[in-house]
C-alpha positions as CSV (number, residue, x, y, z in Angstrom):
1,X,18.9,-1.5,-14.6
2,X,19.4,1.8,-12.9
3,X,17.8,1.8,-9.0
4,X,18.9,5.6,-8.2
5,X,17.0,8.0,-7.1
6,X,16.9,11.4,-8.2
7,X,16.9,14.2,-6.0
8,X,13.2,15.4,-6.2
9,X,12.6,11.9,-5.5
10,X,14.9,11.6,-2.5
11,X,14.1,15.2,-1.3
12,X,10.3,15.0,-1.6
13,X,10.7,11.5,0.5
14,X,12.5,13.7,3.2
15,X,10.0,16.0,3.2
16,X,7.0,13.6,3.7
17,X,9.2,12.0,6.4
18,X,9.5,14.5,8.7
19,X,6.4,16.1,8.3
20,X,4.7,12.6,9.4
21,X,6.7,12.4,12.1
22,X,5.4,15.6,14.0
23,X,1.5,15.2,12.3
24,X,1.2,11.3,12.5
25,X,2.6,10.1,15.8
26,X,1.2,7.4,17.4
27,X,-0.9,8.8,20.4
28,X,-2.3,10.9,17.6
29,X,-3.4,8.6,15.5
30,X,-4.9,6.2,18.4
31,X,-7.0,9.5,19.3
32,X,-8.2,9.3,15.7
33,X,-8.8,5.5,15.4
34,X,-10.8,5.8,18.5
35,X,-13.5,8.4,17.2
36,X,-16.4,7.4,15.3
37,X,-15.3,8.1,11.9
38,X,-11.9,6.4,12.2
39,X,-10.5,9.4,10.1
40,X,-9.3,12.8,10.5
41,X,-9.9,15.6,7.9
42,X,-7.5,18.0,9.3
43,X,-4.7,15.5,9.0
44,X,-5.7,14.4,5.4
45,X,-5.7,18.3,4.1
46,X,-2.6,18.9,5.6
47,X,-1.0,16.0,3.9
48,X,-2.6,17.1,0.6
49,X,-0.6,20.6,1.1
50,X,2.5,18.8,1.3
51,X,1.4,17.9,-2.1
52,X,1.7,13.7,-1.5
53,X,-2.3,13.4,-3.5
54,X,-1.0,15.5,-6.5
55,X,1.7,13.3,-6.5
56,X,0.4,11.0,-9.4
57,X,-2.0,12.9,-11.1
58,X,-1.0,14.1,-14.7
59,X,-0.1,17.8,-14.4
60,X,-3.2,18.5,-17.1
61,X,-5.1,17.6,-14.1
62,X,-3.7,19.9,-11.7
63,X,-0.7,16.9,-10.3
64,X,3.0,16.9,-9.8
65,X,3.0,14.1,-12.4
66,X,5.1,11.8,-10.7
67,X,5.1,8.0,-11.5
68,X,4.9,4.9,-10.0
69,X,9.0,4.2,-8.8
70,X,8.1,7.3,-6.7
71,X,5.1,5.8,-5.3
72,X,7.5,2.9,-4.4
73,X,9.1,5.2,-2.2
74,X,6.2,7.2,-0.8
75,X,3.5,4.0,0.4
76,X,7.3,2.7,2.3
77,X,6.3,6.0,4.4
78,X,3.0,5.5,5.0
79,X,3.1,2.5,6.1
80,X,6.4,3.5,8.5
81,X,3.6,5.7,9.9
82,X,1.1,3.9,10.1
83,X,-1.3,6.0,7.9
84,X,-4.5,4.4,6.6
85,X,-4.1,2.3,3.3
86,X,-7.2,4.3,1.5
87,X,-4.9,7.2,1.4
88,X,-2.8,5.5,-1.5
89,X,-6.3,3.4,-2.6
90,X,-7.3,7.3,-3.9
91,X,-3.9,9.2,-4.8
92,X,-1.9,6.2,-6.0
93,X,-4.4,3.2,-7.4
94,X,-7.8,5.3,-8.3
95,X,-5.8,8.2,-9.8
96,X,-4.0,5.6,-11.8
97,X,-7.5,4.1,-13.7
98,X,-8.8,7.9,-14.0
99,X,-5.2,8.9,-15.4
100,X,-5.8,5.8,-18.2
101,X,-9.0,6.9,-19.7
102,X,-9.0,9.6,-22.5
103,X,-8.1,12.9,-22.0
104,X,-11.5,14.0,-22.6
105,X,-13.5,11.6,-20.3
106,X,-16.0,13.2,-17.7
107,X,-14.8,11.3,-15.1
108,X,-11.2,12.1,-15.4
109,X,-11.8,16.2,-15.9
110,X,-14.1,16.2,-12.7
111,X,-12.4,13.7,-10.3
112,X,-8.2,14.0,-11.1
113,X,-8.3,17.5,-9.8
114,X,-10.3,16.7,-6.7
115,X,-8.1,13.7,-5.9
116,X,-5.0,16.5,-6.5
117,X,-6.2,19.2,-4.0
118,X,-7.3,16.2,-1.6
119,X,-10.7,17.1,-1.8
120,X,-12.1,13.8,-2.8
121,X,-12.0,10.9,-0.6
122,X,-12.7,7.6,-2.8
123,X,-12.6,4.1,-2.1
124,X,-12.0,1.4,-4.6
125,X,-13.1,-2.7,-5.2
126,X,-11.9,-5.0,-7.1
127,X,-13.2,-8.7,-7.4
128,X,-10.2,-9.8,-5.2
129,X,-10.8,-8.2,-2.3
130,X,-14.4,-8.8,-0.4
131,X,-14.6,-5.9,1.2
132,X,-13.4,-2.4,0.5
133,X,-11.6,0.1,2.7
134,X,-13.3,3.1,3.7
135,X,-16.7,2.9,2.1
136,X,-18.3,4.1,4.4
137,X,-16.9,7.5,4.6
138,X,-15.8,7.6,0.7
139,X,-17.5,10.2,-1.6
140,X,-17.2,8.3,-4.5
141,X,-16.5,4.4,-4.8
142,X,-15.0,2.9,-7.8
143,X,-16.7,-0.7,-8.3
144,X,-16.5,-3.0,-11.2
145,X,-19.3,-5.3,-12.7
146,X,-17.7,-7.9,-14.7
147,X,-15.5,-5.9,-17.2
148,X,-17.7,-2.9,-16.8
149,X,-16.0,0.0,-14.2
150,X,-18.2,2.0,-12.6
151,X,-17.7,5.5,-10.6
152,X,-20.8,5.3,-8.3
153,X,-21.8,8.3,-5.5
154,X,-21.9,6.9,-2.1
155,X,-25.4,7.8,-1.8
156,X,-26.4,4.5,-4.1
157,X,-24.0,2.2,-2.3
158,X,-25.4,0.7,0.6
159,X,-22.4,-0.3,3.3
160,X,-22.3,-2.7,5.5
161,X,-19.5,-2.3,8.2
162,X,-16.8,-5.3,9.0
163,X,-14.7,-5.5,11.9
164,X,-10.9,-5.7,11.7
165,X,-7.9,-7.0,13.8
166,X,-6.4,-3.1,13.1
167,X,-8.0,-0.6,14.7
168,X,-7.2,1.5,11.8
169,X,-9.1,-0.2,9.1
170,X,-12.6,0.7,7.9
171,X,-14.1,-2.3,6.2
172,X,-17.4,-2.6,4.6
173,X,-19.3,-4.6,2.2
174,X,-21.2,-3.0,-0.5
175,X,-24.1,-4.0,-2.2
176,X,-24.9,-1.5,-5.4
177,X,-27.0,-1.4,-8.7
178,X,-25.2,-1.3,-11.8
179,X,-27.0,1.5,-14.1
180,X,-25.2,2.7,-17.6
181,X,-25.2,6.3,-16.2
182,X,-21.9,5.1,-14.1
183,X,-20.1,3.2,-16.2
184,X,-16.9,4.4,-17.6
185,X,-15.1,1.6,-18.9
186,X,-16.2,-2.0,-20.2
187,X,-15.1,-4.6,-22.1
188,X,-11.0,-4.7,-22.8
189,X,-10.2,-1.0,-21.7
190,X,-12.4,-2.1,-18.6
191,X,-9.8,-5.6,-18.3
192,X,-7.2,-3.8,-18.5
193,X,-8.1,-1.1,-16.3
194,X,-9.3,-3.6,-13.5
195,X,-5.6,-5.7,-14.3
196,X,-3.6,-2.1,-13.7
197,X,-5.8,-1.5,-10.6
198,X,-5.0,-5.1,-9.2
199,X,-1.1,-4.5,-9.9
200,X,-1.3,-1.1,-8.2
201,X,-3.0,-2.2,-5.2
202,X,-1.1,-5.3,-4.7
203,X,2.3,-3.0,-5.1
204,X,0.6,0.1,-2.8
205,X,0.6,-2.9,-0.4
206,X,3.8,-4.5,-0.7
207,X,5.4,-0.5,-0.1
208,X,3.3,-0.3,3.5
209,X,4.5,-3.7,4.1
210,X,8.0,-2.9,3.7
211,X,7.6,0.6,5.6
212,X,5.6,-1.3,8.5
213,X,8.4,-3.9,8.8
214,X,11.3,-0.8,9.2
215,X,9.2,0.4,11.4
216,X,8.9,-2.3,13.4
217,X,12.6,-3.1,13.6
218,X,13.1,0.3,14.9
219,X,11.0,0.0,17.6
220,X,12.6,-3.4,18.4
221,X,15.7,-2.3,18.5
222,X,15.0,0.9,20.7
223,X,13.5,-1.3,22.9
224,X,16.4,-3.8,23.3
225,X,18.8,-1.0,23.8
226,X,16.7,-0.1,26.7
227,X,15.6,-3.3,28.8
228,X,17.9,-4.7,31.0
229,X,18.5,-8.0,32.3
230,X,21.5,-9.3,34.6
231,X,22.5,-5.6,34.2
232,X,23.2,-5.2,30.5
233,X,20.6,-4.2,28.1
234,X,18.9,-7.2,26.0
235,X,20.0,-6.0,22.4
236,X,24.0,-7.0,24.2
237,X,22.7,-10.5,23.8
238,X,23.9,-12.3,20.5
239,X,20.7,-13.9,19.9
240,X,18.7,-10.7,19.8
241,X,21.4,-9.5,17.5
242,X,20.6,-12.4,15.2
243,X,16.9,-12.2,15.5
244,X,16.8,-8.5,14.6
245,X,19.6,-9.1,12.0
246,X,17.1,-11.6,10.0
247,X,15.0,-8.7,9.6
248,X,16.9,-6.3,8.5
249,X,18.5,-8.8,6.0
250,X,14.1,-9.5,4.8
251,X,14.0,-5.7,4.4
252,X,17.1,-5.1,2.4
253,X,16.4,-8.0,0.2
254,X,12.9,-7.0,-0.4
255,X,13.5,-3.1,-1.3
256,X,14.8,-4.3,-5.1
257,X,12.3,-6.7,-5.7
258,X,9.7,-3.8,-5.0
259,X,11.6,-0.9,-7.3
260,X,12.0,-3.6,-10.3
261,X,7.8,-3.7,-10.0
262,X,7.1,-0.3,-9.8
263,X,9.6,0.3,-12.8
264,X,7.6,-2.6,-14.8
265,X,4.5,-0.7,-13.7
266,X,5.9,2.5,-15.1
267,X,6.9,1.5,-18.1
268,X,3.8,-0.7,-18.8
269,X,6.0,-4.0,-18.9
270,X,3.9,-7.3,-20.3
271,X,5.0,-9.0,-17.5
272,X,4.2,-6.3,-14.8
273,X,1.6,-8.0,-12.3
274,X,4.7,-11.4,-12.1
275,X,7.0,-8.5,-10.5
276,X,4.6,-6.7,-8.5
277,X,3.6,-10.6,-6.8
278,X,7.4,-11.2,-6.2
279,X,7.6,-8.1,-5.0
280,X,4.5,-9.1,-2.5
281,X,5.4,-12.1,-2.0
282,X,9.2,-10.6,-0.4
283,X,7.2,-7.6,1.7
284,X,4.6,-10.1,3.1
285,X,7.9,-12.6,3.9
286,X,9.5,-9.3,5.7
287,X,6.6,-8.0,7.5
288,X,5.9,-10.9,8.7
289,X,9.4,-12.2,10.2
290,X,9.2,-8.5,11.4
291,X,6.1,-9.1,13.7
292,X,6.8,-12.2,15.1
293,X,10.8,-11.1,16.0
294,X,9.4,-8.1,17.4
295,X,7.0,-9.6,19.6
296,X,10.0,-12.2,20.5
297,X,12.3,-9.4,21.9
298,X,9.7,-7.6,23.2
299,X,7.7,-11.0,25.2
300,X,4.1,-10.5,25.4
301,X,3.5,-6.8,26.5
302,X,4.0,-6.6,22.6
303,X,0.3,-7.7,22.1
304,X,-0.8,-4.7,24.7
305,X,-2.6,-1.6,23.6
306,X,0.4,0.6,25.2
307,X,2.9,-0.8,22.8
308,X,3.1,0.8,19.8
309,X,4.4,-2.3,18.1
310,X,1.0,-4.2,18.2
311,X,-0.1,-1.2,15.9
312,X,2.2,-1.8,13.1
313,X,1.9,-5.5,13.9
314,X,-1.6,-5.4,13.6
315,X,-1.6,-3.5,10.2
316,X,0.9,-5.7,8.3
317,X,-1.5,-8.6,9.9
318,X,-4.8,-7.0,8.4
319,X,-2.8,-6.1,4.7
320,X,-1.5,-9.5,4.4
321,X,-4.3,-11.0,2.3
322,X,-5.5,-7.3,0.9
323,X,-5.1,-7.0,-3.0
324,X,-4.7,-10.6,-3.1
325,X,-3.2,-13.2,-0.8
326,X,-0.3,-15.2,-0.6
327,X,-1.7,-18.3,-2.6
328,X,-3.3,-15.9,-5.4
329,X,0.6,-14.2,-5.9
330,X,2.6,-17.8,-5.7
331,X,-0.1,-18.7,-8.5
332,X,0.6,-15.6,-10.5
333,X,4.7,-16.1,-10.4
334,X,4.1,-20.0,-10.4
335,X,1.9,-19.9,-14.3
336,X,5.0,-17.1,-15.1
337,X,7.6,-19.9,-14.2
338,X,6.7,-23.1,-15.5
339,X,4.7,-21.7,-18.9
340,X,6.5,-23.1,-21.9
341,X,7.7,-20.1,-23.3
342,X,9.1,-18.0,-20.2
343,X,12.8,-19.3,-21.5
344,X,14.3,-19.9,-18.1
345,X,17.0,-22.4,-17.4
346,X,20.7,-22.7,-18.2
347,X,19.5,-23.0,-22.2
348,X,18.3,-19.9,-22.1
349,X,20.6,-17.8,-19.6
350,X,24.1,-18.3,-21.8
351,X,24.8,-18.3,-25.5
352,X,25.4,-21.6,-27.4
């Protein structure tokens, strides 16, 4: 299996970096976290004119057309900067259940070019998460009933707001009225819309986790290449070297697990959602042996609200369990692993 990127891939990456780098530092983005609304329009535009919400949308609809191996790539950056999840929840995991239905649909012809010119803001349920990021400023909320998928205007959704650990997140629970004027999918295109939407989440996720834990190894390191003690700087020290070495080697060893998903994704594998829980399974591992090395070079001014690292910490904290926990993806790879007819073992592995 071929892992290379090509070079709109690689270049477009670039491009995203850099401009996140001058739009979302962090003192910006605790300015936005600390107004009201959590959320800032004139940084959301300006990411839609680097074209990252046309990314996946069907060029029919207005997109770049782009598919889910580049996504991969892309939710790694947003989560290096910190950017809020229900970015990806509408260009990456919405856009992917409009992109499925028909090509006539209502709802796909009205809401695929919005989500393209990053007009829409839209937040998404699914029965696995209890609350949903950024109802309470979403447009439109995509919420399921059973098998039934509905596209619902905030208006008939009532909200009520939850608290997080990450000063970033906007949580709410919703309380709604089914009615057949919003449903746009039921029975087994609705099951396997809601599956799709579960295996994009839960990989949108594992991306940010990964991009969170780089991110949090930087800092580490710049910060152990700056305090001193007995007159050499920490990072000198071999067991800083080793703690910061684990991480990296809980990155690296993650980043395949994470393209093999997205390429089952892509190419509609049968056996999609067991890659994308390895894969979450190996980002949670790294994000989280990221966070607590970090906050062991660092010593505890890595909880205060001046260090950037409790920002990043905090997120990978707070995404942890979202799109299904830890128990829910061991289950998912555990049925994979010991079903009768998964042909694993020594038996199956060489030729007789």
């Amino acid at each position: 299996m071929d892992f290379t990127f090509n070079d709109d891939q690689l270049a477009f990456r670039e491009a995203i970096s850099r401009f996140l780098m001058t739009e979302a530092a962090p003192e910006m983005l605790r300015e936005i976290w600390e107004t009201d609304v959590g959320r800032s329009r004139d940084l959301r535009n300006k990411i839609a004119e680097q074209g990252l919400t046309a990314l996946s949308v069907p060029e029919a609809e207005g997109g770049l057309g782009m598919d889910d191996v580049t996504w991969a790539l892309m939710t790694q950056e947003l989560g290096y900067y910190a950017i809020p999840d229900s970015l990806a929840d509408t260009a990456y995991v919405a856009c992917g259940l409009l992109a499925g239905l028909p090509a006539q649909h209502p709802a796909r012809a009205a809401l695929l070019p919005r989500i393209a010119d990053g007009s829409l803001r839209m937040a998404i349920s699914h029965p696995v998460n209890p609350l949903v990021s950024d109802a309470h400023s979403a447009e439109v909320l995509i919420l399921s009933d059973g098998d039934d998928i509905h596209v619902v205007p905030r208006a008939q959704v009532d909200v009520q707001n939850h608290p997080s650990i990450d000063a970033s997140r906007r949580l709410g629970q919703v309380a709604w009225t089914p009615a057949p004027a919003t449903c746009i999918a039921s029975g087994e295109q609705g099951r396997a819309l809601l599956a799709n939407v579960l295996d994009r989440g839960a990989l949108s996720v594992a991306g940010q986790l990964l991009g969170l834990a780089q991110r949090m190894l930087d800092l580490s390191v710049d910060y152990v290449a700056q305090r001193k003690q007995f007159g050499k700087p920490i990072g000198s020290f071999q067991a800083v070297k080793h703690h910061l070495a684990d991480v990296a080697r809980y990155i690296e060893q993650a980043k395949p697990v994470l393209y093999r998903a997205a390429h089952a994704i892509a190419r509609g594998d049968v056996n999609a959602g067991v890659w994308v829980s390895q894969a979450r399974l190996a980002a949670n591992e790294a994000s989280w042996i990221a966070a607590r090395k970090g906050i062991q070079v660092h010593g505890a001014m890595g909880y205060t609200w001046e260090v950037d690292l409790q920002m990043f910490m905090k997120r990978a904290w707070a995404l942890d369990a979202s799109w299904g926990d830890r128990g829910f993806h061991k289950t998912r790879v555990s049925d994979y692993l010991f079903a009768d007819a998964t042909g694993l073992g020594p038996g199956h592995t060489f030729e007789e």
